[in-house]
N, C-alpha and C positions, 0 to 999 in steps of 0.2 A: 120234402124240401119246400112241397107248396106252403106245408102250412105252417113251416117254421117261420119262414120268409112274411107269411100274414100274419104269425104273432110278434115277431121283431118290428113291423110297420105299425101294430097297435100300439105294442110299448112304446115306442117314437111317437106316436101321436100324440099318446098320453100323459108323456115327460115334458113334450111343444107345448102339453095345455097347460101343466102345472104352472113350467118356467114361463108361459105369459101372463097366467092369473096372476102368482108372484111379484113380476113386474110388475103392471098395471098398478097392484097394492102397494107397491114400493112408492112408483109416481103419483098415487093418488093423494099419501102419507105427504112424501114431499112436496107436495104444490097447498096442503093444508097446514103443514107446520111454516113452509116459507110466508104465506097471507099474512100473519101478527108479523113478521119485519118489515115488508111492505107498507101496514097503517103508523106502526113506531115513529118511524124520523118524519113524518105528517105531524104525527101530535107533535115531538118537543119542536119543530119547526112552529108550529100555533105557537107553544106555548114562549119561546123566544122572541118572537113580532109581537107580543099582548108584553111584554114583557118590556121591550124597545120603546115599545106605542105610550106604555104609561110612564116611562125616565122621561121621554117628548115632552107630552103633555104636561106631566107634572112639572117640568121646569120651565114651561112657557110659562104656566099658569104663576106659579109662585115668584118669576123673572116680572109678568105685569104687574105682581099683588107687592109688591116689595119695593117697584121703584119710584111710586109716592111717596113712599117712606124715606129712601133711598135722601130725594129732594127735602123731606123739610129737614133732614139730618144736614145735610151740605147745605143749606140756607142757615141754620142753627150753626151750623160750625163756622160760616163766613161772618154771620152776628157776633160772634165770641170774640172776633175781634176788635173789637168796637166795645161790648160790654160781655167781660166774659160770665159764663153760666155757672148759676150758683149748684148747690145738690139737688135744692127744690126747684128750681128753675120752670117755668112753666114751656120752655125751649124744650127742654130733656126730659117733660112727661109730655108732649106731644110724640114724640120720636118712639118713648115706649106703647104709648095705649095705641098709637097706631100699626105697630110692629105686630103688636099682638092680635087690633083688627082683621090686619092683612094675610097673617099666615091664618086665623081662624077662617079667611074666606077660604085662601088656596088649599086645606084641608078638606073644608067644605065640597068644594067642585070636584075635589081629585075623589071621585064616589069607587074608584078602585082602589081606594087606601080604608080598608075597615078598619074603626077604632072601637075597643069595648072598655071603657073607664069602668069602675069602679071606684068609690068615695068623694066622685067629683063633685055631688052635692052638695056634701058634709064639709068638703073643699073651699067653696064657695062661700057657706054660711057661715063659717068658725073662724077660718084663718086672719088670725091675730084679736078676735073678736074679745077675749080674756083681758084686752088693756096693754100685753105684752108684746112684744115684739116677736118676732117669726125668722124661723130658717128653714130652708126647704133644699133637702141632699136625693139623690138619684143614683140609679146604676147609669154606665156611660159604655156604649157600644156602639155610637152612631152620631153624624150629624143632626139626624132626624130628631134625637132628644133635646134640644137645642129647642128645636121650630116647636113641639111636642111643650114643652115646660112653656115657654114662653106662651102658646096661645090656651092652655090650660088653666093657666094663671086669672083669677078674676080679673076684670077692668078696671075695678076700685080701688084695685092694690098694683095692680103692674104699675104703673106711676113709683112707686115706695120700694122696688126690687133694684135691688144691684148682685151681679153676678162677680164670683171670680171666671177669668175664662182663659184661655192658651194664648200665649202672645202674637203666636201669628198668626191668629184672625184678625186682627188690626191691620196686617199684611195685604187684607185680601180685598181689591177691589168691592165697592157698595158695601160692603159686607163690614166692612173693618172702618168705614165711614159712620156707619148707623153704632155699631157697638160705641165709637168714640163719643159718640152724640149723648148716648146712652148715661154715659159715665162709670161702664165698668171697668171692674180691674184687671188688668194683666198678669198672668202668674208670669214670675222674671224665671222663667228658663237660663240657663248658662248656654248645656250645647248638651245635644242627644249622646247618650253612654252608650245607649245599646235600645230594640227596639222595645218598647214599651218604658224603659226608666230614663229620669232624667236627673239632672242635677241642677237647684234651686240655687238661684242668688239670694242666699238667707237673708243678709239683713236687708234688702229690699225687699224682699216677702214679708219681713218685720214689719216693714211701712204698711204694705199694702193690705196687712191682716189688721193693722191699729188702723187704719181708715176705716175699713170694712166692720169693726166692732164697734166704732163710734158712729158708725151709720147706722148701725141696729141700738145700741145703745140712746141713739133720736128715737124712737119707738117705730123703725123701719124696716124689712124683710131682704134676709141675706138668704142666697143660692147658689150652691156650688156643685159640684162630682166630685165626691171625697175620694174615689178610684185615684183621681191625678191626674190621668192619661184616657184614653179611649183605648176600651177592651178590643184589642184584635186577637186574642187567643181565644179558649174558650168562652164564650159571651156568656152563656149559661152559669159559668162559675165567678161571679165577681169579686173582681179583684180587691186587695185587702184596702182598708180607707184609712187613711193618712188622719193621724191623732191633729196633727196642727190644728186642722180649720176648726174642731170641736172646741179646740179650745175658749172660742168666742163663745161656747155654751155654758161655759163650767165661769165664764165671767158675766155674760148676760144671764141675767132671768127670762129665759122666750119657749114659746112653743116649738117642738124640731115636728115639721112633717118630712115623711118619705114617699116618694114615688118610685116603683117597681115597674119596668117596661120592659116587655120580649115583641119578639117580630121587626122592631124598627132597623133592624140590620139585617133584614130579609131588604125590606124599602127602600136602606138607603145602606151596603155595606161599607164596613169603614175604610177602606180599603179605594173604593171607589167614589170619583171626584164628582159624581152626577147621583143622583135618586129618587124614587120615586117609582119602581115596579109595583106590582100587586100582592097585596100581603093584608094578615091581619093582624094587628097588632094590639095586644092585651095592657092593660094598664092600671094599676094598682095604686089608689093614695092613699096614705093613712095615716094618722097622728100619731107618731112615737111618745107625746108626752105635751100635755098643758103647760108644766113646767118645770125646766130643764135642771132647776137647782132643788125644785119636790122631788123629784124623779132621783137625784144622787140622794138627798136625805130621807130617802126610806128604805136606802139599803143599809145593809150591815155589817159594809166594810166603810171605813172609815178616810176618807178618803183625805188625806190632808196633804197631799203633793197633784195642786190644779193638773199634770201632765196626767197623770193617776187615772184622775176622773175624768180627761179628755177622750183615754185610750179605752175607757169604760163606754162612753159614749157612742165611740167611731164602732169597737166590736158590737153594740144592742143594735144599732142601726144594719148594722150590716148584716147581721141574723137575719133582723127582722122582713129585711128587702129581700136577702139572699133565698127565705123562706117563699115569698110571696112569690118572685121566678120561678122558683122548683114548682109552685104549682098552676102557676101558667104555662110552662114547659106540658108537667101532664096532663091539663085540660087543651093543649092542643096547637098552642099557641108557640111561633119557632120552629126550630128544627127540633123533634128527640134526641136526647139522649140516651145511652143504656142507665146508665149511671145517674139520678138524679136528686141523691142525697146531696146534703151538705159538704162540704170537700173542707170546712174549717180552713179557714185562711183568716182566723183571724190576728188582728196586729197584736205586737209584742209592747213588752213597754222600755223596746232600746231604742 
């Protein structure tokens, strides 16, 4: 009996040590896997304040950089009444070569906003340099492209730029002051169909595309977003470009440059009314063609209906941009994608 009773108190002993080792492993396990959620909501909490910190700063900065400009536009626009401003006006190239000073400063300072151009040089040294006239089309995912084109733009030629732009930015406090000053044009919206499409007041878009050809057809520089709208679906896949505005290529002789931009809707989404977080954003320019009526006469379809060769235009363009994305996407630049082929969206000719 004794010594059942001392081996029964063994095995009890020896079952107490297992099932405490056990434990102990269990608790040690647990207080090691819980540590990484502990540090977790620390980081994206940083990473949300760095995030705050730079929408802050970046919009004090560009709110000081923007409202001298802001002023000689509302001093130009109160002079127009009195003597209103011609195209050349030297009223309406102060308002641009400062526009464009101003946001290169508040680029400048915002040192959390990385930019990496590519062809800006080439940019600089060329554009319209041939004796012809220039048009300069882009992808459209952000306000950011806006501030982006404009302070990219030489200083010798911002002066010579008119934009097509959405009408109701005119709408908008400072902002819709400086564009008037500016002198560009409003695309005529009707009224929103659905998100992303709209429907055009055609023959006032008539108007506004015969002003805008004859402004380049003066040997001056047209820039638009052949998109139409600002991409809020997939940014990565840019949306098809509307044959219209090429049309002014296929009746002008001019150089088309393209600019390709990712990140800037990391900076500034389009979606939201404020921007300016931390991000890097990539930037592509390139010369689509010397000239835009060489460029149709060396293919070998024949193009004899100008809508024809308009829609020939908006599709090379859009390739070519759409290309350049896809590989700022996989050198790093944006969000990834799985997918980052070409998705062919290109326009029809109805």
């Amino acid at each position: 009996s004794n010594t059942f009773c001392s081996r029964f108190s063994g095995e009890a002993s020896r079952r107490a040590n297992i099932q405490s080792a056990v434990a102990m492993g269990c608790l040690a396990s647990a207080k090691s896997s819980a540590r990484p959620a502990a540090v977790q909501p620390a980081s994206q909490e940083s990473t949300g304040f760095m995030q705050t910190m730079g929408i802050v700063f970046f919009n004090i900065i560009l709110i000081l950089c923007t409202l001298p400009v802001y002023l000689i536009a509302k001093v130009s626009i109160i002079l127009a009444m009195c003597k209103p401003m011609r195209a050349n006006s030297y009223r309406r190239k102060a308002v641009l070569i400062s526009t464009c000073i101003a946001w290169r400063i508040a680029l400048g300072l915002s040192c959390w906003i990385k930019r990496d151009c590519e062809g800006l040089r080439e940019f600089h040294a060329t554009l319209g340099n041939n004796g012809r006239p220039a048009v300069i089309v882009a992808n459209h995912a952000s306000f950011m492209d806006t501030i982006l084109l404009v302070a990219l733009t030489p200083l010798s030629k911002i002066s010579h730029v008119k934009m097509l732009i959405a009408s109701h930015l005119l709408k908008i406090p400072c902002l819709g002051t400086i564009a008037s000053a500016m002198g560009h044009l409003a695309v005529p919206y009707k009224q929103k169909a659905s998100e992303g499409s709209f429907e055009l007041d055609k023959e006032l878009m008539a108007v506004r595309q015969q002003e805008l050809q004859d402004h380049v057809a003066a040997g001056n520089i047209a820039a638009w977003f052949p998109e139409g709208t600002m991409n809020r679906d997939n940014i990565q896949d840019i949306k098809t470009f509307r044959a219209g505005g090429f049309t002014l290529t296929v009746n002008v002789d001019v150089q088309i440059w393209c600019v390709a931009e990712v990140g800037q809707s990391i900076c500034w989404p389009a979606r939201s009314s404020a921007g300016g977080a931390p991000c890097k954003i990539g930037v592509r320019i390139f010369k689509l063609c010397e000239s835009s009526k060489g460029l149709l006469a060396a293919q070998t379809e024949d193009f004899k209906d100008p809508h024809d060769a308009a829609v020939f235009l908006a599709n090379l363009a859009h390739e070519q941009i759409q290309e350049r994305v896809n590989q700022l996407v996989a050198d790093g630049y944006g969000e990834k994608r799985a997918d980052t082929g070409i998705a062919e969206p290109l326009l029809g000719k109805t």
